[in-house]
C-alpha positions in Angstrom: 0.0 0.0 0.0 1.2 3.7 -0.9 2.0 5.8 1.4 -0.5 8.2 0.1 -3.2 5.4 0.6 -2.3 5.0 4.6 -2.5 8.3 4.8 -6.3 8.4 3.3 -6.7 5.3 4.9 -5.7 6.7 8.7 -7.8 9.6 7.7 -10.9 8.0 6.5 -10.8 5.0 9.2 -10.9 7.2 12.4 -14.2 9.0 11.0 -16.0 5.8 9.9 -15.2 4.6 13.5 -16.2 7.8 14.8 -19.3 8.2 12.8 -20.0 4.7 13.9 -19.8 5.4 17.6 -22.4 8.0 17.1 -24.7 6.3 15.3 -24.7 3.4 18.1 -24.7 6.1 21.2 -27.7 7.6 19.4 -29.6 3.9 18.6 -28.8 3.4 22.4 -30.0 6.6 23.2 -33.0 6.7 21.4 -34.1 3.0 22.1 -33.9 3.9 26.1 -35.7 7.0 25.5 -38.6 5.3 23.5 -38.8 3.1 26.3 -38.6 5.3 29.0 -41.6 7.5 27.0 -43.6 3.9 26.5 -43.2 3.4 30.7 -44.2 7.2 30.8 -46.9 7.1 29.2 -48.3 3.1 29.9 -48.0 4.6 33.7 -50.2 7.9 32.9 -52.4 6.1 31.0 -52.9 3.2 33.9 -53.3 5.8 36.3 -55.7 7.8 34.4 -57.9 4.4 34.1 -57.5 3.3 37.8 -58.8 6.9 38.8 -61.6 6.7 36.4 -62.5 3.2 37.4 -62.6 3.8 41.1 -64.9 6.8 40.4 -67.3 3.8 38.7 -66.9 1.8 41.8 -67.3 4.7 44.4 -70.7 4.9 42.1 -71.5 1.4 42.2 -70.7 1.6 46.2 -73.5 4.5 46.5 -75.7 3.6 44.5 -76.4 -0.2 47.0 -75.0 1.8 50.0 -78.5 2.5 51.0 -79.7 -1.1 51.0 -76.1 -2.1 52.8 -76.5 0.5 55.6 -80.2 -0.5 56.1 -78.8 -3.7 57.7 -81.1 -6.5 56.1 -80.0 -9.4 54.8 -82.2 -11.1 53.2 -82.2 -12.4 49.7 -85.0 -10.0 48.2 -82.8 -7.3 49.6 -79.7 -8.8 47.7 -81.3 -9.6 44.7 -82.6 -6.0 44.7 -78.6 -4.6 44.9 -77.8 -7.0 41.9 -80.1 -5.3 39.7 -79.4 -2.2 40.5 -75.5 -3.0 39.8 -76.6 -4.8 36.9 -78.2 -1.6 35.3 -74.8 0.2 35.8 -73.1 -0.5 32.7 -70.9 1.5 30.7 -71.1 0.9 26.8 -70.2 -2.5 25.2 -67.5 -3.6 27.5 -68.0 -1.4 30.3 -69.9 -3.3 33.6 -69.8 -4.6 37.0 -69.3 -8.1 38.6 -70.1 -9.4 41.8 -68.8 -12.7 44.1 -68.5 -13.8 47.2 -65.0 -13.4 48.9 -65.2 -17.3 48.2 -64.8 -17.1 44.6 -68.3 -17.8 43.7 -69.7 -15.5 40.9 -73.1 -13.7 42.2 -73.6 -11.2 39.0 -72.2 -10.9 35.1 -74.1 -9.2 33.0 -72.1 -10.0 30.1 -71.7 -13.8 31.3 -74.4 -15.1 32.7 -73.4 -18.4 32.7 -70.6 -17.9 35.2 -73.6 -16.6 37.8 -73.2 -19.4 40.7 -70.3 -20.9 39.5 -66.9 -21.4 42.1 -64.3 -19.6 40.0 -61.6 -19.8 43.2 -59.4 -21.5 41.5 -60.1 -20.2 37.4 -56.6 -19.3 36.1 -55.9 -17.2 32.9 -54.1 -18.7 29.7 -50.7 -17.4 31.3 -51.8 -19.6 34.7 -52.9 -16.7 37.4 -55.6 -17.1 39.9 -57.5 -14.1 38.6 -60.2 -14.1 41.0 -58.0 -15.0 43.9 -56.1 -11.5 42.7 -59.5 -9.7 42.8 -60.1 -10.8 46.1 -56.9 -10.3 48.1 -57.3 -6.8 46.4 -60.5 -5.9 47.5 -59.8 -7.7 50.8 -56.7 -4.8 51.7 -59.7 -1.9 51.4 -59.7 -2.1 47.4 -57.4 -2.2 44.5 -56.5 -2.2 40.9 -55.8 -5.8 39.1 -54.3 -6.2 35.9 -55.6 -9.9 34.5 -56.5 -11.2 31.2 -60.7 -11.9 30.8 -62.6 -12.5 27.4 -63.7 -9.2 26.2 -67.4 -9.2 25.6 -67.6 -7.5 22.6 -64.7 -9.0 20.3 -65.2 -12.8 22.7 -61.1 -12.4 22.5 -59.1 -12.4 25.6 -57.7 -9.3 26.4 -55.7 -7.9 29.1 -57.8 -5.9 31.5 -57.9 -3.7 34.2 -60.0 -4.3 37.4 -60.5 -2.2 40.7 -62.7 -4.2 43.2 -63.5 -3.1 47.1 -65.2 -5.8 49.7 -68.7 -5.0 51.1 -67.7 -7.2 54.4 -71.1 -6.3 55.4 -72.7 -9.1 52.9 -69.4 -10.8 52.3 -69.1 -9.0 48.8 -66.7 -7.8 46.0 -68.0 -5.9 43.6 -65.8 -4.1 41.0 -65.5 -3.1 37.3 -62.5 -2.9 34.7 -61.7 -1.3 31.6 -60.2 -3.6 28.5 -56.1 -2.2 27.6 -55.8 -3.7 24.1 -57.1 -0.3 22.9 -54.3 0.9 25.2 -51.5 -1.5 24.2 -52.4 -0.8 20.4 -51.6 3.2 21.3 -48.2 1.9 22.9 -47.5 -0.4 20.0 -48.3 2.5 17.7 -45.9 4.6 19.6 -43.0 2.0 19.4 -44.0 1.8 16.3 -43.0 5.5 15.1 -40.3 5.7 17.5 -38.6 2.7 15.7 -39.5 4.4 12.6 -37.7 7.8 14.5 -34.4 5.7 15.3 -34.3 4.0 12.1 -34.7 7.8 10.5 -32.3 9.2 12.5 -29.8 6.0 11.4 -30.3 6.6 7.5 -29.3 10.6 8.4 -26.2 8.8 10.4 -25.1 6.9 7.4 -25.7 9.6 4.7 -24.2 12.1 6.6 -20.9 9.9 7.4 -21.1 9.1 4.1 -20.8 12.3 2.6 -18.4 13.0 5.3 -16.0 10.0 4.0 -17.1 11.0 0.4 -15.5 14.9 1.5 -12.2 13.5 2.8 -11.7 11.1 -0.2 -12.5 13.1 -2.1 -9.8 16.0 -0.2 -7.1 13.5 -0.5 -7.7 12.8 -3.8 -7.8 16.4 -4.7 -3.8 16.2 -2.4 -2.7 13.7 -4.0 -3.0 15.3 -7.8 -2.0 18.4 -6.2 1.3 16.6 -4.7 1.1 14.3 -7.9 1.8 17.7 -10.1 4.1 18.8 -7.8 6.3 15.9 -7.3 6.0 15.8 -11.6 7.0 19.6 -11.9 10.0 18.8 -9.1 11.1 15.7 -11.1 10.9 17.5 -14.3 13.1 20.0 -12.6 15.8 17.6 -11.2 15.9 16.2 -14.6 16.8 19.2 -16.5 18.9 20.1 -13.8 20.8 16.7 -14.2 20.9 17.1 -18.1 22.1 20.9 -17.3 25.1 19.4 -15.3 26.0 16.7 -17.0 26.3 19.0 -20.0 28.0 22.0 -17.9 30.3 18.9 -16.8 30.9 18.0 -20.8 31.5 21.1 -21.3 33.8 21.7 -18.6 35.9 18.5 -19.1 36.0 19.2 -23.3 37.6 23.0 -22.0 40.1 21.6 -19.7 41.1 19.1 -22.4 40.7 21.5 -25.6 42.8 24.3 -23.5 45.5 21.7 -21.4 45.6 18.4 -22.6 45.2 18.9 -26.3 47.4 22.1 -26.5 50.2 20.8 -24.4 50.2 17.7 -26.6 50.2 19.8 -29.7 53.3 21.3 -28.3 55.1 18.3 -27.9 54.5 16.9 -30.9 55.7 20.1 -32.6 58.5 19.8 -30.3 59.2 16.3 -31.4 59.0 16.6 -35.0 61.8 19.5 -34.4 63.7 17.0 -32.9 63.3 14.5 -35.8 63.9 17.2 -38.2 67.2 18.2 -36.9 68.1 14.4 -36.6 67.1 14.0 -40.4 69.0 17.2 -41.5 72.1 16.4 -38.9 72.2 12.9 -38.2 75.7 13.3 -36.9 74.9 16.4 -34.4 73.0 14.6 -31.9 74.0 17.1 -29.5 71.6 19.7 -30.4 68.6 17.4 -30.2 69.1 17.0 -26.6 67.8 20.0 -25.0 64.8 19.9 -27.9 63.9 16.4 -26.3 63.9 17.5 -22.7 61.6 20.6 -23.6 59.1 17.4 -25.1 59.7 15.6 -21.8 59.1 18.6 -19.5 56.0 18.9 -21.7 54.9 15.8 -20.8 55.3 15.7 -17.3 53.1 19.0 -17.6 50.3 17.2 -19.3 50.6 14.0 -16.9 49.8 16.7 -14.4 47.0 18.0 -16.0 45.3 14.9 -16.7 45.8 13.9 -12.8 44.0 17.4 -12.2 41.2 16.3 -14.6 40.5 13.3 -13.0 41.1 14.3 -9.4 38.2 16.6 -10.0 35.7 13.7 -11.4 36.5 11.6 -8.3 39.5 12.7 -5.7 42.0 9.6 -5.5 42.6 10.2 -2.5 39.2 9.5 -0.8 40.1 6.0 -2.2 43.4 6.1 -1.1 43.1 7.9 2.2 40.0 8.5 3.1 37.0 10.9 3.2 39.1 13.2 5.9 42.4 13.6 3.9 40.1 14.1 0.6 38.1 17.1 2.8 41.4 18.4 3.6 42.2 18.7 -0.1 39.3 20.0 -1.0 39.7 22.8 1.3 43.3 23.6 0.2 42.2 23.8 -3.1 39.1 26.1 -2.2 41.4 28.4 -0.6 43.9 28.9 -3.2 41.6 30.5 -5.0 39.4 32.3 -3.0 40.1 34.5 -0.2 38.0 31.9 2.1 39.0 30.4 5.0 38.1 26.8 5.1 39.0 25.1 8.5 38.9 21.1 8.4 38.7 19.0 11.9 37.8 15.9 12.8 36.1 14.2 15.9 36.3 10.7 17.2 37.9 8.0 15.8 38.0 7.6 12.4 36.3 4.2 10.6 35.8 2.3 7.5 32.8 4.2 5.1 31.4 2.5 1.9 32.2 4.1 -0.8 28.9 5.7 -1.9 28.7 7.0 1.9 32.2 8.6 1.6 31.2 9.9 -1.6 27.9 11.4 -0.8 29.2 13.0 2.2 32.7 14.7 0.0 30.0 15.4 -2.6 27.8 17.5 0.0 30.5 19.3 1.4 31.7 20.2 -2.3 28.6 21.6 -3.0 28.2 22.9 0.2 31.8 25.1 0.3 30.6 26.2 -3.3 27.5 27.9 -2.6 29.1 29.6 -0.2 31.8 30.7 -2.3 29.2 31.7 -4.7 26.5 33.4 -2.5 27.0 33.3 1.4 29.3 36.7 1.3 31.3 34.4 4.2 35.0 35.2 5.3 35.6 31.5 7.3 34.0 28.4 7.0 34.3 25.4 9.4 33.8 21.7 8.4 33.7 19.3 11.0 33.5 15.3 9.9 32.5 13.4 13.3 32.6 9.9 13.9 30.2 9.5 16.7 28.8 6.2 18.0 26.1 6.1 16.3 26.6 7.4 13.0 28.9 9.9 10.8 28.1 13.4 10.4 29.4 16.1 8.4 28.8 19.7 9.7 29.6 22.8 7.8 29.5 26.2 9.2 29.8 29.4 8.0 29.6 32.7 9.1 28.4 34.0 5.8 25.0 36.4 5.5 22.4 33.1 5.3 19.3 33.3 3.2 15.9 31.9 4.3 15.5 28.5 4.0 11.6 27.6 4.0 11.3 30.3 1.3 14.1 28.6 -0.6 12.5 25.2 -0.4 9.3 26.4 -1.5 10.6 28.0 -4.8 10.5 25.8 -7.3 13.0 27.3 -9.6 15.7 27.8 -7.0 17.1 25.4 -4.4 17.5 22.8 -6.8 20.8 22.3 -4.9 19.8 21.9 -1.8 16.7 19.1 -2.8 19.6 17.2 -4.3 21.6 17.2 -1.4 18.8 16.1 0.9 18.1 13.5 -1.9 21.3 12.1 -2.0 21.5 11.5 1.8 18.1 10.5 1.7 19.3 7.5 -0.5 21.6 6.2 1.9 19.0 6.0 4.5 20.8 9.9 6.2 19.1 12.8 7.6 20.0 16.0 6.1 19.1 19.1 8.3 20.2 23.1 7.6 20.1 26.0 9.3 20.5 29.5 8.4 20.0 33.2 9.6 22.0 36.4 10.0 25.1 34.7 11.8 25.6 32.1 8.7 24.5 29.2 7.7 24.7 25.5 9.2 24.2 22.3 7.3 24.3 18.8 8.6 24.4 15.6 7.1 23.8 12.3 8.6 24.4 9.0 8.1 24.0 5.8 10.0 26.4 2.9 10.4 26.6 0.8 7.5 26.2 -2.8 8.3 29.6 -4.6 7.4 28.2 -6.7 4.8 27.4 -3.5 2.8 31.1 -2.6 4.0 32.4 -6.0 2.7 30.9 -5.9 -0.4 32.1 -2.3 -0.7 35.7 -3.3 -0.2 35.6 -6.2 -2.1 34.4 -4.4 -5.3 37.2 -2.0 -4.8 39.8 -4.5 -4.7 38.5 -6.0 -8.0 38.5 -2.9 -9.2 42.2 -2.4 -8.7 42.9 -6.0 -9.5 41.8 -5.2 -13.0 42.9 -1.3 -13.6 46.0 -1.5 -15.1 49.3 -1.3 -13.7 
């Protein structure tokens, strides 16, 4: 996976898994409030019915008071309070009963055939003593029973709610009750839309965290071309800038050879055919050839030098020979003989075996390094310090030049071209490249870790073939 697809993918994860949170906290939320507003309102609703039930029964109580207070007992008397409770209905479903505090049914209006029956020990179709309820009920001074009875009008059982009081008097209970499938219908209805709420309020969730993972793909993909074009305009740049130096570097080596190596060989081969002419001419005056052929040989030894000055600027032989320090230390010398800079070399801890691309990408940093600040730091002394620390080799160079500002440099895209290769370069070996720079000079640092000594032994060995195959 891309490191541009982590990065989406770490930014796109934590929402989802955020948005997801949310959307359960709300379901949670929402489900306990639905059924907080179901208990809410069952409970109003019971109470509403209990209160408007033992307003029916306080009526049914005053309405045989009378005939209770009167103190007979007799059966004419009796029959007389039945049908007067019997009359008391209430629409369809809405009437009073009557036992015994034995169990035995004395009065139904709606089921007569229960009249005289022993219903002590009737249970419900979930297995309650019903009447046994009614009774303890209306045996504490009257109360509310919630039971399952057929309901007259539909001949389905139905849960229902009773309120019964004792007449001890006549050994009584007499009560009424209201049917609650009208009521659990309402309460089904309202768990019904609140279901309907939550599962609303989930769908607005999910589009919303949708459009919300849609927004940051969509952002990153919009950073990605943008870094895309970027990364395309910087390659484009390091490329031209590569084709720029390797030509200025052509052009530079076909100077040097055009102006030192070619001329000077000219020379002595104009010096040697003089030679041979005068050889020719005089065969016998050999003398006068001598100091003709020493010119030619002086001649030479000057363009032996100049092709060692050629080739010690491709690559310094001594960074193979001695090592990155010593080939620092001649870089420096040279930078000073022809510039009026001061170029300080030292070194810190003890020096060890580097591969050979580390040693050259840390003498090709500090070349480019001491020529920018030829070229632009303004800078009277410059300090580089090669450390050999326990942990890995740094190069440090320090100047006390006028600095420039580095973020703005990096941000240009036609300048600092320089500076992006050198943080390339280290960036290759697995370094860190750091600089610094203000109104007291500039300071760069490069980095680099310990090479493992396979890398090392590989290194050497491809040096020594090297040299076992260069000729002698």
């Amino acid at each position: 996976m891309k490191l541009r697809q982590k990065i989406l993918l770490l930014a796109v994860a934590p929402l989802a898994v955020a948005m997801l949170g949310i959307a359960l906290a709300v379901r949670y939320q929402a489900t306990a409030l639905a059924r907080h507003e179901h208990a809410l309102v069952e409970a109003a609703y019971l109470q509403s019915k209990e209160m408007e039930l033992r307003h029916y029964v306080e009526l049914a109580q005053s309405t045989i008071k009378p005939m209770v207070d009167s103190g007979r007992k007799d059966a004419a008397t009796r029959e007389a309070a039945m049908e007067a409770l019997a009359r008391l209905d209430y629409g369809p479903d809405g009437y009073f009963f009557l036992y015994d505090l034995q169990g035995r049914n004395l009065m139904h209006p709606r089921q007569p055939e229960l009249v005289g029956q022993d219903l002590w020990l009737m249970r419900d179709p979930e297995g309650a003593l019903t009447i046994q309820k009614l009774i303890a009920a209306a045996s504490k001074g009257g109360g509310s029973v919630r039971y399952l009875w057929r309901k007259p009008s539909s001949q389905q059982v139905a849960p229902k709610l009773g309120y019964v009081v004792a007449i001890p008097e006549w050994n009584w209970m007499v009560g009424t009750g209201i049917y609650l499938d009208d009521v659990e219908e309402t309460l089904r209805r309202l768990d019904a839309r609140a279901a309907i709420d939550i599962r609303d309020t989930m769908a607005w969730i999910g589009v919303i965290a949708g459009i919300s993972i849609l927004l940051v793909a969509a952002s990153g993909l919009a950073l990605n071309v943008s870094e895309h074009r970027e990364a395309d305009a910087k390659l484009r740049q390091l490329a031209q800038r590569v084709v720029q130096s390797q030509e200025q570097e052509r052009a530079r080596l076909s100077r040097e050879l055009h102006d030192g190596v070619s001329q000077l060989l000219v020379s002595v081969k104009l010096v040697l055919e003089t030679a041979a002419n005068r050889l020719r001419i005089a065969p016998t005056e050999s003398a006068s050839v001598v100091p003709v052929l020493g010119m030619a040989l002086s001649r030479l030894d000057t363009v032996f030098n100049e092709v060692r000055r050629v080739a010690r600027n491709l690559r310094p032989a001594l960074l193979d020979d001695l090592g990155l320090f010593a080939a620092l230390q001649h870089l420096a010398r040279e930078m000073q003989e022809g510039s009026a800079l001061q170029v300080d070399v030292t070194l810190h801890g003890t020096p060890r075996e580097l591969s050979d691309e580390q040693a050259t990408a840390l003498f090709r940093i500090a070349q480019e390094a001491l020529t920018n600040v030829e070229r632009h730091a303004h800078a009277h002394r410059v300090l580089v310090t090669l450390d050999f620390a326990a942990d890995a080799t740094r190069l440090t160079v320090r100047d006390d030049g006028a600095g420039f500002d580095v973020a703005r440099m990096q941000l240009d895209p036609n300048r600092g071209i320089g500076l992006r290769n050198l943080r390339e370069r280290m960036a290759a070996q697995g370094g860190s490249f750091d600089i610094a720079s203000g109104l007291a000079g500039t300071r760069l640092v490069a980095s680099l870790p310990l090479a493992p000594p396979s890398s090392l032994a590989s290194s050497s060995a491809s040096s020594s073939a090297v040299s076992d195959i260069s000729p002698s």
